[in-house]
MDTraj code that builds the backbone (N, CA, C; nanometers):
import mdtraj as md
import numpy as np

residues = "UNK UNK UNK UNK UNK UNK UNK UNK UNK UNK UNK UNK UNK UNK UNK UNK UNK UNK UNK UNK UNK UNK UNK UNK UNK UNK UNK UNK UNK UNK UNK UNK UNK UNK UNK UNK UNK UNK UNK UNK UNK UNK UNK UNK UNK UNK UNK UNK UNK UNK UNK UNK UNK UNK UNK UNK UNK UNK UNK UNK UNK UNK UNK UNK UNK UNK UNK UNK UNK UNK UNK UNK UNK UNK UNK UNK UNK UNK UNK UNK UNK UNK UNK UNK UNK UNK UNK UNK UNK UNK UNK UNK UNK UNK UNK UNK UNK UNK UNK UNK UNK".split()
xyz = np.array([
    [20.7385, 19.2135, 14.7403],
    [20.5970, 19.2179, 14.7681],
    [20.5200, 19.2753, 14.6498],
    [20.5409, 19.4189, 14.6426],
    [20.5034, 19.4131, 14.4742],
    [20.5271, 19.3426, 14.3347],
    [20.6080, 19.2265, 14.3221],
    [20.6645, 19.1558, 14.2230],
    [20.5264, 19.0872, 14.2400],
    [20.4886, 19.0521, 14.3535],
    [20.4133, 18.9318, 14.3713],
    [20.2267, 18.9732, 14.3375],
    [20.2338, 19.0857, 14.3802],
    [20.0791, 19.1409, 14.3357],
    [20.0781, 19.1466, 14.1563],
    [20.1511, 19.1964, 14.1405],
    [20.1399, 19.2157, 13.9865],
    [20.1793, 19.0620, 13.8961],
    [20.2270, 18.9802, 13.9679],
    [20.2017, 18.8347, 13.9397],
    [20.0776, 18.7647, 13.9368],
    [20.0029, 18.8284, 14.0690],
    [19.8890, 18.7582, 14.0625],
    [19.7715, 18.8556, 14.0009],
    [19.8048, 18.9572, 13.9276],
    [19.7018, 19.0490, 13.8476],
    [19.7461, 18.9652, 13.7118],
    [19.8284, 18.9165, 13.6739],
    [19.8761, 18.8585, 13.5629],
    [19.8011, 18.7787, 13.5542],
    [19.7992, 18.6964, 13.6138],
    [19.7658, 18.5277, 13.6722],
    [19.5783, 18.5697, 13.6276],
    [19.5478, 18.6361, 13.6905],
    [19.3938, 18.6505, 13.6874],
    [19.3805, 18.6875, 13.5015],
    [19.4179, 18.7677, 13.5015],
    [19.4251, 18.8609, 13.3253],
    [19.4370, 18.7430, 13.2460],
    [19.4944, 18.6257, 13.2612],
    [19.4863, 18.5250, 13.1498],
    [19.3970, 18.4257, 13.1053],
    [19.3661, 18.4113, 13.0021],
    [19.2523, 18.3550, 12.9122],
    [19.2638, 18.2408, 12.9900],
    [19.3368, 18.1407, 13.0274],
    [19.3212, 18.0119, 13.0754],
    [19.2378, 18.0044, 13.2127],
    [19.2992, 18.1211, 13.2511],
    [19.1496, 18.1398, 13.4410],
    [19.0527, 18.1826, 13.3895],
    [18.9581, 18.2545, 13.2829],
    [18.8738, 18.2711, 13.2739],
    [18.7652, 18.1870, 13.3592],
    [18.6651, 18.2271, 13.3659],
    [18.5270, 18.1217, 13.3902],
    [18.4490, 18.1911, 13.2555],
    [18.3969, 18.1014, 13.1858],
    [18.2859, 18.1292, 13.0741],
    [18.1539, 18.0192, 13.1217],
    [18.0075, 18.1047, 13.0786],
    [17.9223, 18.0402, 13.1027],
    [17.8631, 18.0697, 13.2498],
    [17.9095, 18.1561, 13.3582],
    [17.8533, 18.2011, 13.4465],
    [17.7156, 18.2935, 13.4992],
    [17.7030, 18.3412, 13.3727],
    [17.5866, 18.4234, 13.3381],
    [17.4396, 18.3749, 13.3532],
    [17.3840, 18.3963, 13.4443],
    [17.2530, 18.3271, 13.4501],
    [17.1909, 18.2012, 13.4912],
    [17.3487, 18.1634, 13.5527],
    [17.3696, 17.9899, 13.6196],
    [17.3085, 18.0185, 13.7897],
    [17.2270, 18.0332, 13.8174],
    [17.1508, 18.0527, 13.9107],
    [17.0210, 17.9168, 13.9650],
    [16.9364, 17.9245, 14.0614],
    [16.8452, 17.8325, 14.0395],
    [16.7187, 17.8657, 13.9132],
    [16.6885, 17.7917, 13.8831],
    [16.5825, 17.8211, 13.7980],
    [16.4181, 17.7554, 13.8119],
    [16.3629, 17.8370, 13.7825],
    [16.2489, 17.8090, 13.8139],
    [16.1507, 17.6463, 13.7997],
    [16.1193, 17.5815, 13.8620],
    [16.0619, 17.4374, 13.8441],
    [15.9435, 17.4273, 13.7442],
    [15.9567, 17.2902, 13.6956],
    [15.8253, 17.3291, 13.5376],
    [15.7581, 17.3475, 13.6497],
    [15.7029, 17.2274, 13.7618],
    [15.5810, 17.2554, 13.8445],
    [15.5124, 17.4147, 13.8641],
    [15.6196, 17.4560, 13.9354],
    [15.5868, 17.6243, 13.9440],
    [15.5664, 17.6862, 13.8358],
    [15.6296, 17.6564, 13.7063],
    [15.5914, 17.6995, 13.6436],
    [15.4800, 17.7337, 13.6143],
    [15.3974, 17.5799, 13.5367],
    [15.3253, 17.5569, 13.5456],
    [15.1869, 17.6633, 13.6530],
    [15.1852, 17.5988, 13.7860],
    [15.1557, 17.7147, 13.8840],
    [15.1393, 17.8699, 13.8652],
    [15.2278, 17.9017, 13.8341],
    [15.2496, 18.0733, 13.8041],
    [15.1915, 18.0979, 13.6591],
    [15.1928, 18.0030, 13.5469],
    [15.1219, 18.0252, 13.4285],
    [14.9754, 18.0175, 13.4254],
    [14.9353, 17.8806, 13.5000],
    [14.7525, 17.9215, 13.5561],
    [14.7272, 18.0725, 13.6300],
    [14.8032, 18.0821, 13.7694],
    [14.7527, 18.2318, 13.7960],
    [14.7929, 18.3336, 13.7338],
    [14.8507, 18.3239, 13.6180],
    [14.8880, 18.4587, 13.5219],
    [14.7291, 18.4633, 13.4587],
    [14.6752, 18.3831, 13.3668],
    [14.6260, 18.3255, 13.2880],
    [14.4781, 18.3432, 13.3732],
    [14.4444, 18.3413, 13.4960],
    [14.3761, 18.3211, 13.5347],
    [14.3071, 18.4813, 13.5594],
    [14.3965, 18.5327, 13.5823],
    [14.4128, 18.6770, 13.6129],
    [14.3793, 18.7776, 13.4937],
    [14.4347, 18.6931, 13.3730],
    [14.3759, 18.7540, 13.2761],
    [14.2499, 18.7455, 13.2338],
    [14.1919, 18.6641, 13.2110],
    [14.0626, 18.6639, 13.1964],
    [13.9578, 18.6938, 13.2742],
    [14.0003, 18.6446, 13.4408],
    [13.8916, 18.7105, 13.5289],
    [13.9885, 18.8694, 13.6300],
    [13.9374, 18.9949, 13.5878],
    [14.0748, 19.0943, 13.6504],
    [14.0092, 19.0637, 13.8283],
    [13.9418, 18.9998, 13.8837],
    [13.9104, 19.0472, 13.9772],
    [13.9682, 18.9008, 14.0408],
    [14.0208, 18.8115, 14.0371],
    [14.0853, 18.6649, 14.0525],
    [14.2407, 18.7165, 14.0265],
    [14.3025, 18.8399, 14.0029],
    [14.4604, 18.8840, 14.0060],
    [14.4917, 18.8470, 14.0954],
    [14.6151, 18.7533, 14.1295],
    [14.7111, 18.7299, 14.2727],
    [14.8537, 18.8368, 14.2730],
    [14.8799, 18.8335, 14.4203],
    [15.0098, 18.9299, 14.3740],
    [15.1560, 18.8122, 14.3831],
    [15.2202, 18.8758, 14.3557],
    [15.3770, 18.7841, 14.3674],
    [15.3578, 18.7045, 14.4237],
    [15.3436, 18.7830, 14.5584],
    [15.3661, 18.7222, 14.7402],
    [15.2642, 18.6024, 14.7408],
    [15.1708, 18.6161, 14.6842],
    [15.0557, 18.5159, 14.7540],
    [15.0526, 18.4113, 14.5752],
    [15.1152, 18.4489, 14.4742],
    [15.0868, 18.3300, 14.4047],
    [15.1185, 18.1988, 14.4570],
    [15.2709, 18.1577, 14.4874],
    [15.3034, 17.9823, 14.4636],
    [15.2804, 18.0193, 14.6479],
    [15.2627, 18.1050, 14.7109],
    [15.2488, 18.0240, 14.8860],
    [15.1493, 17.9534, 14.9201],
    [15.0033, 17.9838, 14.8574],
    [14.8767, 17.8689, 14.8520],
    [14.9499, 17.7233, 14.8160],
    [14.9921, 17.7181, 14.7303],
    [15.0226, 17.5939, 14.7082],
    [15.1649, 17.5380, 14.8194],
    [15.2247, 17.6059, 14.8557],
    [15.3487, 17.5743, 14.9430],
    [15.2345, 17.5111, 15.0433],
    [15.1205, 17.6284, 15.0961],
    [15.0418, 17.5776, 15.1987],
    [14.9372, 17.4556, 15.1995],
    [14.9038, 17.4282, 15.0786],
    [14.8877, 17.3006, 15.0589],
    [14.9385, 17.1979, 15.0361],
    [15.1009, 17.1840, 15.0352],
    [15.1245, 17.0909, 15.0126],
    [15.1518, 17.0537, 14.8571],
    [15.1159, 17.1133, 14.7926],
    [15.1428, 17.0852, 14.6504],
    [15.2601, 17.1497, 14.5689],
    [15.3496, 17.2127, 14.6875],
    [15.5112, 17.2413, 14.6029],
    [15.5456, 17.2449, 14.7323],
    [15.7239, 17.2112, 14.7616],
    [15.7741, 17.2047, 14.8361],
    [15.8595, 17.3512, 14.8593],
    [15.9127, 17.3988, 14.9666],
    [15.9709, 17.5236, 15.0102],
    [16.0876, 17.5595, 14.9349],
    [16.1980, 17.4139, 14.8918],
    [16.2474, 17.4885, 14.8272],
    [16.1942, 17.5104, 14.6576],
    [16.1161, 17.4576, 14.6250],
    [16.0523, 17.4997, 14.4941],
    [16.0382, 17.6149, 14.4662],
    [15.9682, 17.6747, 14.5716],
    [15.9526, 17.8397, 14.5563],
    [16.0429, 17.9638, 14.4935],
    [16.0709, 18.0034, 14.4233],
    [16.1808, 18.0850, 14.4162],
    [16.1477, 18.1855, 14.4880],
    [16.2314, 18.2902, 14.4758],
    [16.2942, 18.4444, 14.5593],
    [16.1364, 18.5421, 14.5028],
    [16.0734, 18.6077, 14.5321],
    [16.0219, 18.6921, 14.4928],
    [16.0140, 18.7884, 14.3763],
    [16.1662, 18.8402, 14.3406],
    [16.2441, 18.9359, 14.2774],
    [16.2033, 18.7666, 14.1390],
    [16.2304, 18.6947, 14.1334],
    [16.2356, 18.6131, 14.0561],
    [16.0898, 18.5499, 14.0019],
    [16.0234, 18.5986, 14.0592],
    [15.8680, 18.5673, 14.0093],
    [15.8444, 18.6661, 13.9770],
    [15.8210, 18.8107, 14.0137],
    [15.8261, 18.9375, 13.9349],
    [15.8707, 18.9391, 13.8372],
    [15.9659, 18.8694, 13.8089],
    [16.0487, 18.9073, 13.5932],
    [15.9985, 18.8229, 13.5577],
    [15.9311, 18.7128, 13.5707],
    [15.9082, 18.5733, 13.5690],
    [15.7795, 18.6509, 13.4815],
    [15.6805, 18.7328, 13.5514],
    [15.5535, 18.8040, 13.5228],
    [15.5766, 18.9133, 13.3845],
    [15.6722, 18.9670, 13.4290],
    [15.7205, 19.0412, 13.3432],
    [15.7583, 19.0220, 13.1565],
    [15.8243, 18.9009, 13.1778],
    [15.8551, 18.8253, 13.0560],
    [15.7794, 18.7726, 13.0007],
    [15.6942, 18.7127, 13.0934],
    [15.5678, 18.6067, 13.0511],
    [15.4554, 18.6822, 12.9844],
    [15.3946, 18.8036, 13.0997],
    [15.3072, 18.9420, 13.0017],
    [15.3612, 18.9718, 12.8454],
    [15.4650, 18.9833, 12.8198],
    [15.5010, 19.0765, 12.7039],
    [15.5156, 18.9664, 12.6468],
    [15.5299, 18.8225, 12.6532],
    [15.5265, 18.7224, 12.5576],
    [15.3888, 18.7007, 12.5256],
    [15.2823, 18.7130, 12.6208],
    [15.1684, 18.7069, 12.5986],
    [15.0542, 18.7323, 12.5082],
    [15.1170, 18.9361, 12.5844],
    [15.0681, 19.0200, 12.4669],
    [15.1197, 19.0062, 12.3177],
    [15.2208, 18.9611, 12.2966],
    [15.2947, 18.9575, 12.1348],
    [15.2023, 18.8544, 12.1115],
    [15.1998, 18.7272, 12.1536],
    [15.1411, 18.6221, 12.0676],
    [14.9906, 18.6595, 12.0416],
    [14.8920, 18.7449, 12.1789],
    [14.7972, 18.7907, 12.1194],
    [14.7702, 18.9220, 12.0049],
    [14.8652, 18.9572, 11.9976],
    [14.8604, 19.0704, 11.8576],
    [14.8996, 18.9621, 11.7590],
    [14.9684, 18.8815, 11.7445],
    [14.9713, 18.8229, 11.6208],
    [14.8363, 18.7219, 11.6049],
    [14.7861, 18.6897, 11.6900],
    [14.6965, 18.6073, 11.6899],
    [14.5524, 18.7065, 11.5950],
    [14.5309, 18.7952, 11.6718],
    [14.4389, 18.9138, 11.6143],
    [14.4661, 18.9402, 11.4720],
    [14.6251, 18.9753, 11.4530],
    [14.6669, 19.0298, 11.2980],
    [14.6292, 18.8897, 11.2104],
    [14.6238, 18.7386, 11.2695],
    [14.6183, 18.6084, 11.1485],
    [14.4550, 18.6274, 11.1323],
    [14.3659, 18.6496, 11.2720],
    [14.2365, 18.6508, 11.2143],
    [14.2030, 18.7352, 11.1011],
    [14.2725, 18.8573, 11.1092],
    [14.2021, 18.9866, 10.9865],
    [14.2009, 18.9674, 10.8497],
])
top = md.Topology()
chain = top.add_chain()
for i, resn in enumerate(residues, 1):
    res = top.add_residue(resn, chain, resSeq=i)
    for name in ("N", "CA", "C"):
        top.add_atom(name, md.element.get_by_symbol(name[0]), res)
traj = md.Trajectory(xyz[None], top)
């Protein structure tokens, strides 16, 4: 019985079972939504009083009809979505500022 556990700790430990490429293989976000979530980022920026939160960005549109349910991603996934997208934002507008000077 122990011959056999430490067979199959072997078995796992070898380069040939690996899985490579698992990292980040998840659903990913639809251009549509994209799209979607880049107007109300965008939108938000320029007018602060037009800000949507997570929850209520892509469900207007679920509720109209103009993305389907599973389009939507997870919540947790539109939050980094915001996250990434801000700080890409802000960089391109500091460089944008630094080409005018």
């Amino acid at each position: 019985m122990l011959q056999k556990k430490k067979k199959k700790q072997i078995l796992y430990a070898l380069k040939s079972k690996q899985k490579y490429g698992k990292r980040g293989g998840g659903k990913r976000i639809s251009k549509r939504a994209w799209k979607f979530l880049e107007k109300y980022f965008l939108k938000g920026d320029v007018d602060k009083s037009k800000r949507y939160t997570t929850a209520t960005m892509l469900k207007r549109k679920v509720e109209e009809g103009e993305l389907g349910e599973d389009e939507v991603p997870k919540l947790q996934t539109i939050h980094s979505w915001i996250l990434r997208y801000s700080a890409q934002h802000r960089q391109k507008m500091a460089e944008m500022s630094i080409n005018k000077m």
